[in-house]
C-alpha positions, 0 to 999 in steps of 0.5 A: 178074642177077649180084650184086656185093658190096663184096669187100674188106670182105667178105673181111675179116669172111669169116674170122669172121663168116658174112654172111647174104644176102637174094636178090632182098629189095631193101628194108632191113627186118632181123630184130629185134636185126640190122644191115646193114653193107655194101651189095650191088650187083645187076648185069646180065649185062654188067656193069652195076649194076642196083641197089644195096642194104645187105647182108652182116650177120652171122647172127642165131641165131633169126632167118636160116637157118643151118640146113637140114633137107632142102632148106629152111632154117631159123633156129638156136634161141637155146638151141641156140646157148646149149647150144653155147656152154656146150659148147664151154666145158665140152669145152676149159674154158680157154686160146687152144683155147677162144678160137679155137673161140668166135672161128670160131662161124657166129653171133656170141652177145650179152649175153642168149645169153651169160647163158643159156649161163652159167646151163647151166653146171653150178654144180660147176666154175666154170673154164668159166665163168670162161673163158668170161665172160674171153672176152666181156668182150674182144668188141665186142659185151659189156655188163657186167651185174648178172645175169651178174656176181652169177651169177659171184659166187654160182658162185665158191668163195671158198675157192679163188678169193678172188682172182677174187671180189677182182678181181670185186669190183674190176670192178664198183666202178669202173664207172661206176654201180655202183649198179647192181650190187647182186646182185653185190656183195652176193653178193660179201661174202656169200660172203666172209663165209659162207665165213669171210674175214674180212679180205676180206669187212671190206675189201668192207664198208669200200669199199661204206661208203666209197664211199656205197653204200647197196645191201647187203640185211639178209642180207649184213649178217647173214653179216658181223655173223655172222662178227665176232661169230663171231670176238669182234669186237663192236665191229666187228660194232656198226659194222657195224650202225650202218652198217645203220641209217645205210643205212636197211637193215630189220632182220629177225629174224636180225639182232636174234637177232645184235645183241640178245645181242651188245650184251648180253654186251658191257655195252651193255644199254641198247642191247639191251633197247632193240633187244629191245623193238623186236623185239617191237614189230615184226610179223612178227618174232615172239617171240625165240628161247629163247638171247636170252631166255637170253642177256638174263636172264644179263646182266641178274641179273651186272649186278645188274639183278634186277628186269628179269632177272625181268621177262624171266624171267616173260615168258620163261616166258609166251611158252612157252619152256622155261627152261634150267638155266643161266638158272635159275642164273644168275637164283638167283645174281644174287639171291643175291649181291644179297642176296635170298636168301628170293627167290633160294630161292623161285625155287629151289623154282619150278626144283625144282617144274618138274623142272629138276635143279640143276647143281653149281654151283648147289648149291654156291652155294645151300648156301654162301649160306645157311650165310654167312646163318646159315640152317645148318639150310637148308644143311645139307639142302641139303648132304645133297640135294647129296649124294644128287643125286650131287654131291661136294661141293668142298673150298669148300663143306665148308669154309664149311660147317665154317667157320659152324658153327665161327662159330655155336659148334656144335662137335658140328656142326662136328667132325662135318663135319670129320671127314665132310671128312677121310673123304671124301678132301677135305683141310682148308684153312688158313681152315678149320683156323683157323676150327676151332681158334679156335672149340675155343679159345673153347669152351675145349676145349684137349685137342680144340684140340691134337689138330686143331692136330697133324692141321693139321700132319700136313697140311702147314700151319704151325702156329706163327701158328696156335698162338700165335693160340689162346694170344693167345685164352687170354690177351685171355680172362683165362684164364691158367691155360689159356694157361700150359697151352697154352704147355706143350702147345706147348714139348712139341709143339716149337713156338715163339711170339714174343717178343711173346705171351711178354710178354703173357702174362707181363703176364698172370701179373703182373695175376693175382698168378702170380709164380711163373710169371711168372719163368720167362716173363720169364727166357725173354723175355730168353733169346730176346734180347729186351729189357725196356724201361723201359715193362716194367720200370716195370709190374713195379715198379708191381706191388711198390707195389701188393702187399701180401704179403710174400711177394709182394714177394719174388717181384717183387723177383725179377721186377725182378733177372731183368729185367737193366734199367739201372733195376734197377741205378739202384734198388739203388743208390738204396736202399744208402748214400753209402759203397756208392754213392760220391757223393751221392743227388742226383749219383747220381739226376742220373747215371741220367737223363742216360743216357736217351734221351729222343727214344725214351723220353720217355713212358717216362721219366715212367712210370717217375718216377711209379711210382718216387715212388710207390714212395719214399713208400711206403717213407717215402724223402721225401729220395730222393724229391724228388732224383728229383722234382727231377731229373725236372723239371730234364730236362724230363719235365714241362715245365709243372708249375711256372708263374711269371707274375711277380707275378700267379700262380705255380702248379702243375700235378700232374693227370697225375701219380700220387699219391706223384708228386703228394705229392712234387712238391706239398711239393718246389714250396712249399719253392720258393715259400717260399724265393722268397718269404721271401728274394727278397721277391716275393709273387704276387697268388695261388697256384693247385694245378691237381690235377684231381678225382682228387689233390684230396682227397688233397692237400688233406687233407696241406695241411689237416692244416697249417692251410693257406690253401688253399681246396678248388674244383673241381679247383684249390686256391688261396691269395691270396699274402700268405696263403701268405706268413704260413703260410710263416712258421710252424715246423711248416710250416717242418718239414714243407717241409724234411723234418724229420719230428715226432715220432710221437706228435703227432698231425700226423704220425699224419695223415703216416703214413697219407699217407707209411707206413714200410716195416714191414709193420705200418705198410704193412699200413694201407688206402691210398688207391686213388688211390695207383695210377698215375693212368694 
């Protein structure tokens, strides 16, 4: 029997693939897993077909004899196949050589064999098996699986071929179900993310997310959020764990060890605490590590959260962890920087008693806290436990130190201190060189004040401000003497104050009666360039109407000349005569007060006419007086002392006017209503003096002196008009409104004389009034 196969077909395949032939098997039953792919014609020995049958299949490894042992033969095993597949990888590694060898094999592999022979390549190189996975996937006979694409992907180092893992990744997204992929695109971007590549390994993430693959396991997601928190990019790393819930992903004890302590430092601690409770509630986890119970209890006490940072605390504590320095001090700040420092210091003593040894940081805290506190007995132990510890103390916390006792007025504690500073090597600050001083300044202790003042300038701190600070002290204390002392101390040691300070403290010498000091601090005021105002000029006057001394007013008089004030000028010559002056009182009073400015000086301005009439009717000067009165009221310097309302009320307003001011402007007014009256013939219904409770009597008793129809109320004194009429009409009224002085020995103007005195020191030496003052 001849047989006789279909040659052309056969001698196609020949070259490729070997044909397995079952002599005299004339059925079609096939090994599992093969398939016939010609027919086979059986002929006899002339030529003629005696039957015909499929045939000429490719050899199945495993299942036909491609082998022979002697004279039998026999199948060849899958794992021979397989070790000779991944040694023909392994021996020509890559390029058209491996290509043709794998091409010329007896028996062609299928997926399982090529699984198997990638899994015997050794996990070191991955080149073999790139190349041979390269030259399957051109084969008729490859399916793309999930178990040999995650074997790729777990083999590839993505240090040296992201590239490959990109492309891989690439490959199996587009298939067309690549849900079925899961182990290989998770070991995709796990291997991303282990390895570090962030970029590639977020890119992976997005597409998965994009393309509605829900897939990824929990230990993917945990080397991504790793590697975003790694890298400070919390809120990608939220993302990527919202994206975990929206999955449906279960979180294990690695992820909340990430995300509990990654929504905590990122001030989302609602968040956290509420993931943390989610933690303990689920079973298996177990408790939280020693770090998220630290990391909790740190954010919690910054954001003031004290009692849930001591609750977790506690409990931190229950579970059997050892509580760290670093929680302990964050947990002693938080409460004391809340305030609660009899808490923060139980704790303190708790963290002592369990052996943990405070940190520098929290010495100095503790120390600072309880001096800020006024407890300066406890930090000063404290400081010397610092001390011993092995601690050097920082030039903050021997500062606070030096600082709170200078506050609590503790000079021997402070000084000490000081001096300990100094010693140490540790150089003063400026806050602590002030602190020192002013409380040396309030101790009055001027020659200790002087010596550290010239060690703070040893130390290269100005020390002009600081200077005239302690003087400003001296002179708000009253303690001119002092101040003048001080003042001599800093002209020797060649520093300078301002021109302000001077000006108090010559404000001070005048108050305390030192005019022979005052001078030469005025003389040095307006050395400086400095310009006495109205307002100081005016306060220099008010002295002289006020002194009583003789000489007391000599010195004044010497104050005033060294002023060089343009009101000086204007006093002279309001006292000399018309000769000297060269025109009238009332031309010369006019001349002074349009030289005034009076958008500036305004206030200035009333000042100074009220010390000045004072003044006049000290010095019995009633003419002069009332020129300045009414050249006063002509430039609108009170506006609203004189009120005529027609028929109905006239009246006069003299409440914030000084007394002599008053007294002048008082008779100056009713020699107006008089004159009005008797030669205009208009009579009001009433005449009203609004004087306030302080002029009241003062007034009233010139007025009663007169016979007056005034009648004495509250703070006003009124007079129906036709009343006023007739009391004008009488002589000695007449005398009295036109400044022609009686005689002394009538007794009226014994009662004038007490109200308006001359300028003898006999006459003057008579007890005025108080209210004689300025009434501001």
């Amino acid at each position: 029997m001849l047989l006789r196969a279909g040659l052309p077909h056969l001698r196609r395949r020949a070259a490729a693939l070997p044909c397995s032939l079952a002599p005299r098997r004339f059925s079609s039953e096939l090994p599992p897993g093969a398939e016939w792919t010609d027919t086979v014609d059986y002929l006899d020995e002339t030529g003629e077909v005696l039957s015909s049958a499929p045939g000429a299949r490719p050899a199945v490894p495993g299942a036909d004899p491609t082998i022979l042992s002697g004279s039998s033969a026999h199948p060849l095993p899958r794992p021979a196949a397989a070790a000779r597949l991944a040694a023909l990888a392994l021996r020509l590694r890559s390029g058209p050589s491996l290509s043709a060898a794998l091409s010329a094999l007896p028996s062609p592999p299928d997926p399982a064999l090529l699984l198997l022979a990638a899994n015997s390549l050794p996990a070191s190189d991955p080149v073999p098996l790139l190349s041979l996975v390269a030259w399957a996937r051109h084969q008729p006979w490859f399916v793309p699986s999930d178990d040999l694409s995650s074997l790729v992907a777990a083999r590839l180092p993505p240090a040296t071929h992201s590239s490959d893992l990109m492309s891989l990744f690439d490959d199996t997204l587009a298939h067309p179900d690549p849900a079925s992929f899961p182990k290989t695109l998770n070991n995709v971007v796990s291997a991303l993310s282990t390895h570090g590549l962030l970029e590639p390994a977020f890119y992976c993430f997005k597409r998965l997310r994009d393309a509605g693959f829900r897939g990824l396991r929990t230990p993917t997601y945990n080397t991504l959020l790793s590697l975003l928190l790694t890298r400070g990019l919390a809120f990608k790393a939220f993302e990527v764990l919202d994206e975990m819930s929206v999955a449906g992903c279960a979180l294990d004890k690695g992820t909340y060890e990430l995300a509990v302590p990654a929504l905590a430092r990122a001030g989302r601690i609602d968040a956290s605490r509420k993931l943390f409770d989610e933690m303990r509630q689920r079973d298996g986890v177990g408790p939280a590590s020693p770090g998220v119970y630290s990391t909790m209890v740190d954010v919690l006490a910054k954001s003031g959260r004290l009692d849930a940072a001591m609750g977790m605390y506690r409990e931190m504590v229950a579970v059997g962890h050892r509580v760290s320095t670093a929680v302990s001090t964050a947990m002693v700040e938080g409460l004391v920087k809340a305030g609660k420092l009899d808490a923060g210091m139980e704790l303190w003593e708790e963290m002592r008693r369990g052996g943990l040894r405070p940190s520098f940081g929290l010495y100095t805290m503790v120390v600072e806290a309880n001096a800020r506190s006024g407890r300066l007995d406890v930090a000063a132990k404290l400081f010397g436990d610092m001390e011993k510890s092995g601690f050097f103390p920082t030039p903050a916390t021997y500062a606070c130190l030096v600082e709170m006792h200078a506050s609590a007025g503790q000079v021997d504690i402070a000084m000490r201190m000081y001096h300990s500073m100094a010693n140490a090597g540790t150089r003063p600050g400026l806050s602590t060189f002030t602190a020192l001083l002013t409380m040396l300044a309030n101790k009055r202790l001027l020659d200790l004040a002087a010596k550290v003042l010239l060690e703070m300038k040893a130390s290269g701190f100005p020390i002009e401000v600081t200077a005239s600070d302690l003087l400003m002290i001296y002179i708000k204390d009253g303690s001119t003497e002092l101040a003048l002392k001080w003042l001599r101390f800093m002209g020797s040691a060649g520093i300078r104050t301002n021109n302000f300070i001077i000006r108090q403290l010559f404000e001070s010498c005048m108050k305390m009666g030192l005019y022979d000091s005052a001078r030469p601090l005025l003389e040095t005021y307006v050395g400086a360039a400095a310009k006495v105002d109205m307002i100081l000029y005016t306060s220099i006057l008010a002295h002289l109407v006020r002194c009583q001394d003789e000489d007391g007013e000599r010195a004044i008089m010497n104050i005033l000349s060294v002023s060089r004030h343009k009101a000086h000028d204007f006093m002279c010559g309001l006292f000399t005569g018309p000769e000297q002056r060269k025109k009238p009182v009332l031309s010369f009073v006019r001349e002074f007060f349009q030289g005034i400015d009076y958008d500036n000086e305004e206030r200035a301005a009333r000042y100074f006419v009220n010390v000045l009439l004072n003044y006049l009717v000290l010095m019995g000067q009633m003419n002069r007086a009332r020129c300045v009165w009414k050249v006063a009221y002509e430039n609108k310097l009170f506006p609203k002392a004189i009120v005529f309302d027609q028929h109905i009320a006239w009246s006069l307003d003299i409440r914030n006017l000084s007394v002599g001011a008053a007294l002048v402007a008082t008779v100056h007014t009713l020699h107006r209503f008089r004159k009005r009256m008797l030669y205009y013939g208009v009579v009001p219904r009433r005449i009203k003096l609004v004087t306030g409770p302080t002029l009241k009597m003062v007034v009233a008793q010139v007025l009663a002196s007169l016979e007056s129809p005034f009648e004495v109320s509250k703070v006003v004194l009124r007079a129906p008009g036709d009343s006023v009429l007739e009391w004008f009409k009488k002589p000695i009224v007449q005398q009295f409104l036109l400044n022609e002085i009686p005689s002394k020995s009538d007794v009226l103007m014994h009662k004038l004389n007490v109200m308006f005195p001359s300028s003898a020191p006999e006459v003057r030496s008579l007890s005025l009034p108080r209210s004689l003052g300025m009434s501001r």
